[in-house]
C-alpha positions in Angstrom: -3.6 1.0 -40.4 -2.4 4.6 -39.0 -1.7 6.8 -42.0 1.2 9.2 -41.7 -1.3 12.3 -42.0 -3.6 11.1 -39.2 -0.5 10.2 -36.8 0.3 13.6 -37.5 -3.2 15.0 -37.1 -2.7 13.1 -33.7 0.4 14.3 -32.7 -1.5 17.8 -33.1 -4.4 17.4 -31.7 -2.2 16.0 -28.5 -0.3 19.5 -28.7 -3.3 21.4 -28.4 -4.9 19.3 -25.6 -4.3 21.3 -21.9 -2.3 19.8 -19.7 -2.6 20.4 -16.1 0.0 21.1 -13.5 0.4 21.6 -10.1 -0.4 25.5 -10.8 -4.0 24.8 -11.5 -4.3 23.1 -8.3 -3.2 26.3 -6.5 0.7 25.8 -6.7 0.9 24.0 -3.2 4.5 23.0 -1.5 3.1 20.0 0.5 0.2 17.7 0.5 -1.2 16.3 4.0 -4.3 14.7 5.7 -5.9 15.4 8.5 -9.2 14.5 10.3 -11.5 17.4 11.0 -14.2 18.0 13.8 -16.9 16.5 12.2 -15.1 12.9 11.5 -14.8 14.2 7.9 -10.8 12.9 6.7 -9.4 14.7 3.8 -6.3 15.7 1.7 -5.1 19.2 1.7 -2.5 20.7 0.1 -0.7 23.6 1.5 1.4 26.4 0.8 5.3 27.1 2.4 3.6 28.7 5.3 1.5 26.1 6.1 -1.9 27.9 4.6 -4.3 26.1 3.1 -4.8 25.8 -1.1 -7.1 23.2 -1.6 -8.9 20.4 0.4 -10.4 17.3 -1.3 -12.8 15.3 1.1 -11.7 11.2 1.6 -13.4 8.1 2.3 -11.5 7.3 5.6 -7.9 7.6 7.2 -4.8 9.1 5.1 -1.6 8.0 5.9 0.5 9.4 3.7 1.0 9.2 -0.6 2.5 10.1 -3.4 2.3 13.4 -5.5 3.1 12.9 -9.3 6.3 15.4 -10.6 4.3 17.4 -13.2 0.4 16.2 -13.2 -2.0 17.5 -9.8 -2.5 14.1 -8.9 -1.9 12.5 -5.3 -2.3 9.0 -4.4 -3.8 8.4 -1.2 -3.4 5.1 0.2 -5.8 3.0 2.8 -4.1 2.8 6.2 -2.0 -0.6 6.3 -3.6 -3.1 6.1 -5.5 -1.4 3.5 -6.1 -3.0 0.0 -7.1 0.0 -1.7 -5.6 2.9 -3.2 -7.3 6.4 -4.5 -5.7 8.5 -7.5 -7.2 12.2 -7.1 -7.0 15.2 -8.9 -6.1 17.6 -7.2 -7.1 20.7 -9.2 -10.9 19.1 -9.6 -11.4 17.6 -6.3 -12.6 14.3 -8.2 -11.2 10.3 -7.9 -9.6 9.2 -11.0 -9.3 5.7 -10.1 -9.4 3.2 -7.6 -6.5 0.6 -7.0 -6.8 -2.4 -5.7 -4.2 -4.7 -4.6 -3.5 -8.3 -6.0 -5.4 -11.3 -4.1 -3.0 -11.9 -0.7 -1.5 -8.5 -0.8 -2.1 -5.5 1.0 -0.9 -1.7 0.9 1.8 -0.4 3.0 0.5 3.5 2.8 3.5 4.7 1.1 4.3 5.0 -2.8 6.7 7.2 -5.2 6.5 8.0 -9.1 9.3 6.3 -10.9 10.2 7.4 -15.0 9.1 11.2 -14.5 5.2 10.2 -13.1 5.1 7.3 -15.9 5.3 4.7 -13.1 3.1 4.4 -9.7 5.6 1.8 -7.5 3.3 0.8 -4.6 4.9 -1.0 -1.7 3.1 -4.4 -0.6 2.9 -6.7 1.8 2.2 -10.2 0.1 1.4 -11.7 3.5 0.9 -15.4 2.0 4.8 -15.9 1.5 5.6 -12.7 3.9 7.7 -11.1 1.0 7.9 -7.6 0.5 7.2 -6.1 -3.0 6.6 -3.2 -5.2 3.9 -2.7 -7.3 4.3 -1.1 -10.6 1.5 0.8 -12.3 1.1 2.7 -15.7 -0.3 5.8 -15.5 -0.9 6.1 -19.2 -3.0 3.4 -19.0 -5.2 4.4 -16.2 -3.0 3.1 -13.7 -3.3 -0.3 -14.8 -1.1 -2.8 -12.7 2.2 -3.7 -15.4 4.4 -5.7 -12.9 6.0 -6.0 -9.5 9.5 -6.3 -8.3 10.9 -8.0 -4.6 12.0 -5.5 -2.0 14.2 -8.3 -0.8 13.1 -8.0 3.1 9.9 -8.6 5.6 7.1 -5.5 5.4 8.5 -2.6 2.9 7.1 0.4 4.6 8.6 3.0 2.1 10.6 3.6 -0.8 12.5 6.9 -2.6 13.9 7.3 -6.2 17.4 7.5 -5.7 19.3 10.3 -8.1 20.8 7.2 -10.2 16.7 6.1 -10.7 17.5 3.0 -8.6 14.9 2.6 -5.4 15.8 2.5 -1.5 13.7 0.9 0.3 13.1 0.5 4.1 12.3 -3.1 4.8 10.3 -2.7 8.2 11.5 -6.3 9.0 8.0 -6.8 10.7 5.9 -10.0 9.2 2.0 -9.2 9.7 -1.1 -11.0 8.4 -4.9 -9.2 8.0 -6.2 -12.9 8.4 -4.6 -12.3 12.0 -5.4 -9.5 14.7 -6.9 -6.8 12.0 -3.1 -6.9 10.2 -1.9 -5.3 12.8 -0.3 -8.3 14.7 3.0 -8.5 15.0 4.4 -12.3 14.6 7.6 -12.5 14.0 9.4 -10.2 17.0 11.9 -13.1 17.9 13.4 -13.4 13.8 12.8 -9.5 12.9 16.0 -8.6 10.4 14.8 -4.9 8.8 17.0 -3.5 6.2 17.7 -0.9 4.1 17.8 -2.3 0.8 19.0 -0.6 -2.5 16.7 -2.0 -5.3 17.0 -1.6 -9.8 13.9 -0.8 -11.4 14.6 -4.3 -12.6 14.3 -5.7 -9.3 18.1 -6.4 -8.6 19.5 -5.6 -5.5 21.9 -3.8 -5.6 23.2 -2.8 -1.9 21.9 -3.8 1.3 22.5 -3.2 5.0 21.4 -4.8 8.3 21.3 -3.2 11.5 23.4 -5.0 14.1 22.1 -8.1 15.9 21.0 -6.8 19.0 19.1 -4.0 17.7 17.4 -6.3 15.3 13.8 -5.1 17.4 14.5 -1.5 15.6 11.9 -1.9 13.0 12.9 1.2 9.8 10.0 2.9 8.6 10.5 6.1 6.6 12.9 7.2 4.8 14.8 10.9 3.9 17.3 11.5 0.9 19.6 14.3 0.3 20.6 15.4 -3.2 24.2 13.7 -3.5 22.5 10.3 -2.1 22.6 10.3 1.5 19.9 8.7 3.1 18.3 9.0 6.6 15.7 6.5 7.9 13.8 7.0 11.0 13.0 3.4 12.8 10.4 2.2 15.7 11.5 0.2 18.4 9.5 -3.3 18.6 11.3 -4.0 22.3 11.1 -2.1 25.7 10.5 1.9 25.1 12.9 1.8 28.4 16.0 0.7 26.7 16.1 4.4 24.5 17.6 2.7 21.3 18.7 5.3 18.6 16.5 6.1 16.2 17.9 7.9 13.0 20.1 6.4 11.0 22.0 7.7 8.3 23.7 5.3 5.3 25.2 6.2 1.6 25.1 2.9 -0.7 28.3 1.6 -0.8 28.7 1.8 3.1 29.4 -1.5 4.7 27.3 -0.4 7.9 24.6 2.5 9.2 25.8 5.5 11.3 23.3 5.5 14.0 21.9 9.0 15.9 21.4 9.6 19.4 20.4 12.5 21.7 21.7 12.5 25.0 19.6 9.8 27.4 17.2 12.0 28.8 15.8 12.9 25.3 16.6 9.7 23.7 13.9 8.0 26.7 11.1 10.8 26.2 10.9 9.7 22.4 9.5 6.3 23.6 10.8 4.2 21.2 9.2 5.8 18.5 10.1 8.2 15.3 7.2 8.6 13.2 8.6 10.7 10.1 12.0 12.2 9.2 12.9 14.5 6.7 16.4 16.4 5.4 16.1 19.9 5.9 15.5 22.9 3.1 19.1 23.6 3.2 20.3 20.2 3.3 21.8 20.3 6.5 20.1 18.8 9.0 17.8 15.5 9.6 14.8 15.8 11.6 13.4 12.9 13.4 9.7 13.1 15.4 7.5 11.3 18.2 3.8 11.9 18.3 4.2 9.9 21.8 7.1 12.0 22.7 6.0 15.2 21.4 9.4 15.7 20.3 11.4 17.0 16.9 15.0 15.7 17.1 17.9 17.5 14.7 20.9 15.9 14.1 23.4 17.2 11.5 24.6 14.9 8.8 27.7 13.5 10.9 24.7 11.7 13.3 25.6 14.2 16.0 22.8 15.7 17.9 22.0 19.4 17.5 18.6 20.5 19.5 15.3 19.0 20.4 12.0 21.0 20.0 9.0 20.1 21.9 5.1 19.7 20.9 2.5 17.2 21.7 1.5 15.1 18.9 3.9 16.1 16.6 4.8 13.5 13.7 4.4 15.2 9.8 8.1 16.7 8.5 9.3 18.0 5.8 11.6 20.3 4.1 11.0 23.8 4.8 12.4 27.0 3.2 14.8 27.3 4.9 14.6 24.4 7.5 11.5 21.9 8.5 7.6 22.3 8.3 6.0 20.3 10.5 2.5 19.4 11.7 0.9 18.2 14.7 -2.2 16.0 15.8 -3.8 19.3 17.5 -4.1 21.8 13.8 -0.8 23.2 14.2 1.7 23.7 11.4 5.4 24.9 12.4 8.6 26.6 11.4 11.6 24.7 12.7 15.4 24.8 12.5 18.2 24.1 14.2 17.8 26.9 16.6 14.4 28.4 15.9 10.6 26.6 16.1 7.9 29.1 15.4 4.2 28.5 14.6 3.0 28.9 11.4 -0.6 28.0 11.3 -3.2 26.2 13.2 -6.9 25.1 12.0 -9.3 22.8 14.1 -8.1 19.3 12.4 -5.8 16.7 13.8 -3.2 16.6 11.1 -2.0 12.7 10.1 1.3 11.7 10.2 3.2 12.6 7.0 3.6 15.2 5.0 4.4 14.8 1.4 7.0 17.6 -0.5 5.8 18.5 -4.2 
C-alpha cells in the first residue's frame, strides 16, 4: 500500500524530474523527411525560414507523422503499406519505441496526438474486412496499443483534432491488400465512395459527407483545418488525368455537401489529377493545394475561388508559413509563398518527401 508521505515524496520527486520540450530540440516550426545523396532518409526539423535545427537519421522512406504538442517527439511512420511505426526523440536523436501494427492491419503514414499528447491515434488499414480504423496508443505507457475506433469508410489516409476534440477523417475510399500487388493495388476502382467523415473519440460518427456520384474516382487524401473549424481536403483522381476534376475541397460539419475548387482548365489539366498536400495559410486565408507531377502550388481563398498558381517541379510539402505557405520540393528547395509572392528560402542537396508537419 502507497502511504500518503511517499505519494507525496512522489508527487515531488515527479516535480523535480526535467521535462523536455520542443526548446531542447532546437525550437523548430516544422518537421520533414527527405532523402539525401547518399541513400541515407532522415527526419529534420526546421526553422520558419526553412533552415535546418536538427536531423535524426531513419531506417527507410518518411512519409509524413505526427509531432507531440509539448514533448520533442515525432512519430514517423513506414510508407503504406508499412506495419511499423518509429517514436523519436527529437532533442536526442534516439528511437523510443517501435510500433507495430495489429495482425491484418497496416499503417496509413499519417497520425495526430489526441488529449494534449496523452493519445497516439494511428490510422489503419485492416485489409482483412477492408475497414478503416484508428489506433489508439498511450504514451504514458510507452505507447502501448489501448484501443481502436472505426473511421466508418474504405482506406483512412489522415485524420485532424477538430477544435471540439472530435476527429475528421479523410476516408481515401480506395480498398488495398499487401497480400496483393506490394499493397499498392488498387481493387475496388468500380465501388470507390471516399468521404470525409466526422468521428467522437468514442468512435461515433458524427457527420459525414460523400462526394457526388460521378466523381466517386476522386479519392481524399490530406486534410487542412482552420481555427473556427473549416476544413480543406486535397483529393487524387483514380480516373483519367484528362478529365481535370477539382481537387480541393472545402466542408464545415454540419454542411449537407462539399464546395469543390477549381482553377481555370488549363491549370486544372497541368495538375494531372493529383494534389499531394494542402495546407491553410499562416493568416488563415488562403488554401494551398500541390502536384509533384504538376509542379504546381494552387491558392484558392476560402469561398473555393481560385486566386494564383505558382510553379516548381516536384513540389508536394505545405504548410503554414508566417505569414503565408512554406513549402518544399523533391529537388532541396524550401519556399516562401503567398497569394502573390513565391520566393526561395533555402535549398540543401536532399529530395525533400512529401509532407511537412506544423509544430
Amino acid at each position: 500500500m502507497t502511504t500518503r508521505r511517499a505519494f507525496l515524496a512522489a508527487m515531488a520527486a515527479s516535480a523535480l524530474t526535467p521535462r523536455l520540450s520542443w526548446a531542447d530540440a532546437g525550437s523548430p516550426a516544422f518537421l520533414a523527411c527527405a532523402r539525401e545523396p547518399s541513400g541515407q532518409h532522415a527526419l529534420f526539423g526546421i526553422d520558419f525560414l526553412g533552415h535546418d535545427v536538427f536531423r535524426v537519421p531513419l531506417p527507410g522512406r518518411g512519409h509524413a507523422g505526427a509531432a507531440h504538442p509539448v514533448a520533442p517527439e515525432a512519430v514517423g511512420f513506414a510508407r503504406r503499406p508499412g506495419t511499423f511505426a518509429l517514436v523519436i526523440d527529437c532533442a536526442r536523436g534516439e528511437v523510443l519505441h517501435r510500433l507495430e501494427s495489429p495482425e491484418g492491419r497496416h499503417f496509413m503514414g499519417h497520425g495526430t496526438f489526441l488529449k494534449g499528447g496523452d493519445i497516439l491515434a494511428t490510422l489503419e488499414n485492416d485489409y482483412i474486412t477492408a475497414r478503416g480504423k484508428i489506433g489508439l496508443w498511450a504514451r504514458s505507457e510507452g505507447y502501448r496499443r489501448v484501443g481502436e475506433i472505426e473511421t466508418h469508410g474504405i482506406g483512412p489516409h489522415e485524420a485532424l483534432l477538430m477544435p471540439d476534440g472530435s476527429l475528421a477523417v479523410a476516408n481515401g475510399g480506395i480498398r488495398t491488400d499487401p497480400r496483393v500487388d506490394d499493397g499498392r493495388g488498387k481493387l475496388n476502382l468500380p465501388e470507390m465512395k471516399p468521404s470525409l467523415a466526422y468521428v467522437s473519440p468514442e468512435g461515433a460518427l458524427l457527420d459525414q459527407v460523400f462526394l457526388d456520384p460521378e466523381l466517386h474516382l476522386n479519392s481524399i487524401r490530406h486534410l487542412a483545418r482552420g481555427a473556427d473549424g473549416l476544413i480543406g481536403f486535397a483529393m487524387q483522381w483514380q480516373g483519367d488525368a484528362m478529365d481535370a476534376p477539382p481537387l480541393l475541397g472545402l466542408h464545415r460539419r454540419g454542411w449537407s455537401a462539399a464546395k469543390l475548387a477549381e482553377a481555370p482548365l488549363g491549370e486544372q489539366l497541368a495538375m494531372q489529377g493529383y494534389a499531394g498536400s494542402v495546407a491553410l495559410s499562416g493568416d488563415g486565408q488562403y488554401f494551398g493545394i500541390t502536384s509533384p507531377r504538376g509542379g504546381r502550388l494552387h491558392v484558392f481563398d476560402r469561398e473555393a475561388r481560385f486566386v494564383t498558381s505558382h510553379h516548381r517541379p516536384d513540389i508536394c510539402g505545405l504548410a503554414a508559413g508566417p505569414e503565408g505557405f512554406l513549402a518544399t520540393d523533391g529537388l532541396g528547395g524550401v519556399w516562401h509563398a503567398t497569394a502573390t509572392e513565391f520566393q526561395p528560402f533555402t535549398r540543401a542537396e536532399r529530395a525533400w518527401d512529401n509532407h511537412v508537419v506544423t509544430l
